[in-house]
C-alpha positions in Angstrom: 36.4 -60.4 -53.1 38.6 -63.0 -54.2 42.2 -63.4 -52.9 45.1 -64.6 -54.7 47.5 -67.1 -53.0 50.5 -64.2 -54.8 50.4 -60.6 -55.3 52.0 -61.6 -58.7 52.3 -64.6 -61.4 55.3 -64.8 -63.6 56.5 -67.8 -66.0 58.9 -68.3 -68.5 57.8 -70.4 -71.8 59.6 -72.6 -73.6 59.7 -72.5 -77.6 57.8 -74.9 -79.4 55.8 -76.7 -76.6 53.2 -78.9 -77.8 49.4 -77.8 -77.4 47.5 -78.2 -74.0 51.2 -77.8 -72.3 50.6 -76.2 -68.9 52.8 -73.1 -68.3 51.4 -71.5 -64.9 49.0 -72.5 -62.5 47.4 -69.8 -60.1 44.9 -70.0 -56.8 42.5 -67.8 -55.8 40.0 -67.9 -52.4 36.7 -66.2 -51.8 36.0 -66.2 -48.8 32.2 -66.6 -49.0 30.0 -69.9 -48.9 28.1 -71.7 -51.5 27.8 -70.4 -54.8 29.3 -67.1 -53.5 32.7 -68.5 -52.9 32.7 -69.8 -56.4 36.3 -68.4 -58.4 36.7 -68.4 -62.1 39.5 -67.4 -64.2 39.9 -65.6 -67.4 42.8 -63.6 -68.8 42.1 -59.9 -69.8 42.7 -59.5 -73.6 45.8 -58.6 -75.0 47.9 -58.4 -78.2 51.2 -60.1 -79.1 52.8 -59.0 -81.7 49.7 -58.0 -83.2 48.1 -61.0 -82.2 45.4 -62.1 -79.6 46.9 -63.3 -76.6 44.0 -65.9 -76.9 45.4 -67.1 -79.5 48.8 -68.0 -78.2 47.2 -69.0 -74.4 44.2 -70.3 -72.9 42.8 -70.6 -69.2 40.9 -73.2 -67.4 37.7 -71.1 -66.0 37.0 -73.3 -63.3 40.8 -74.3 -62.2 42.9 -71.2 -63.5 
């Protein structure tokens, strides 16, 4: 299974930053070879305020 380089990820956000603004990069390593060692990220969906996390913050599948 994948390992993360931290048990836990915090960050604080600024108001107003502009679109595409990165607020928290993260790292993860399989420990397999090939194709099996392959990481992607996603963020489990949640609400804000009655809103979809999604639509407040996005993650890069292939970099988290």
């Amino acid at each position: 299974a994948p390992v993360f380089a931290q048990e836990r990820y915090s960050a604080r956000v600024s108001e107003n930053n502009l679109a595409g603004a990165l607020v928290l990069r993260v790292l993860a390593r399989d420990a397999d070879w090939g194709q099996n060692a392959r990481v992607r990220y996603r963020l489990w969906e949640g609400r804000v305020r009655g809103a979809a996390l999604s639509s407040y913050v996005s993650v890069q599948a292939e970099t988290g």
